[in-house]
C-alpha angles and dihedrals in degrees: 000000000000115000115229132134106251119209116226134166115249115214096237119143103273122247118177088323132350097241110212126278110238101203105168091068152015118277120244137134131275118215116221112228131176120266137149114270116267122226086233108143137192093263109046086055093053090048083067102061113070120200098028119214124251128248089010134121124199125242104191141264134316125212097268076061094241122134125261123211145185122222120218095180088096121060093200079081083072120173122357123233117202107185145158151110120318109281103018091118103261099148085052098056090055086053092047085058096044085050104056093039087061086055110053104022116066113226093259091060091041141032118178121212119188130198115178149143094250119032103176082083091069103041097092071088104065090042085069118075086198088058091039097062080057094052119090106174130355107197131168102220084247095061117106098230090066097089086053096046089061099043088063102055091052084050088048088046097050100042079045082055096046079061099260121140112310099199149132089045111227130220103198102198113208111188123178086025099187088070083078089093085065093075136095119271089248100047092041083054094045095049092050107061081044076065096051101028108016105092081058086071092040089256103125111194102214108194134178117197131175113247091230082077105043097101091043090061102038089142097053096051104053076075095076127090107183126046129204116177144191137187114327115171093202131065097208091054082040098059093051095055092049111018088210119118119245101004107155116210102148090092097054114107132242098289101023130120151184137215131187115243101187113274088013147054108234108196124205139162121236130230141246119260121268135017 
């Protein structure tokens, strides 16, 4: 059996989110300490885990150099809030997860739908004609077909909800998340209720935002249920994004992250692309 740190929701009453139940060990906190940055790619961690669980992405890798993984197989996760301050590698860590999720999920279990500032960063997917058979829609916020875009995944969540088919699941990947006020009202309407409803439809917003912005979108981000951070140099910034006391991210390095367990922070680093 394969060693990794699967991420599970716990049932716990929700507070502001649910955090993620960590059942293979005991909590506790990593430490971040500086170190050179490994050639340790998406690939050769997933070749680690055997079997690999279902409806799961990976995250990275924590300091005891196990996996650590996020479960989509229970909709209390809810969306998912990448944040932190510029350069932290927040756009990465959205790639690490659609990477893996290539990897491990067929396209008829998955389908994958990006919206972002700045899309030339996206597009190594549409160059593969493997990764393209996994991407659905590729979309600036600026573009036109945005509004559309939206209005057909509503239209996908609420015939899932009137018990129709529920896959392929969707990760629908939001970066550079403050251009959302450059919608339109309906679209900004339609997408969030996809935040708040839509992984129970098997559609998981999957957002980055800078931390600069977190007190400026205070509404938007009540929407979102799960939190992953990275560094952020200032507390106030810092208690927006995660909305628990006395959390401490200014000391992580460039590509590391934390994500709430539960009743503790699990800090990992993520990998580089490709095998």
């Amino acid at each position: 059996m394969s060693t990794a740190h699967p991420l599970i929701n716990t049932n716990r009453p929700l507070k502001a989110f649910p955090g993620i139940g960590l059942k293979s060990r005991p909590q506790r906190q990593f430490l971040p300490r500086k170190r050179a940055v490994e050639s340790l790619t998406v690939g050769k961690i997933l070749s680690s885990v055997r079997p690999f669980p279902v409806n799961t992405v990976l995250l990275g890798r924590c300091e005891d150099r196990l996996p650590l993984l996020m479960s989509f197989s229970d909709p209390g996760i809810g969306s998912i809030l990448v944040g932190g301050d510029t350069g932290c590698g927040k756009t990465h860590h959205l790639q690490v997860m659609v990477d893996s999720a290539l990897r491990t999920h067929s396209p008829k279990d998955l389908q994958i739908a990006i919206m972002a500032h700045k899309p030339d960063e996206w597009t190594y997917l549409e160059s593969s004609p493997w990764k393209k058979k996994y991407l659905q829609v590729l979309h600036a916020w600026y573009d036109r077909q945005v509004d559309q875009m939206v209005e057909e995944f509503v239209n996908l969540a609420e015939d899932r909800k009137m018990g129709q088919r529920s896959r392929p699941a969707v990760m629908l990947i939001l970066d550079d998340f403050n251009f959302i006020e450059g919608l339109s009202m309906e679209a900004q309407v339609g997408l969030r209720w996809l935040l708040a409803y839509g992984p129970q439809s098997n559609i998981w917003p999957i957002a980055a935002i800078k931390s600069d912005y977190g007190q400026h979108y205070r509404y938007w981000m009540e929407a979102f249920r799960s939190r992953i951070i990275g560094r952020v140099s200032h507390r106030e910034n810092l208690e927006h994004l995660t909305l628990v006391p006395g959390s401490q991210m200014k000391t992580l390095d460039s590509s590391e992250f934390r994500v709430w367990g539960g009743a503790d922070w699990f800090t990992y680093r993520l990998p580089l692309l490709g095998d």
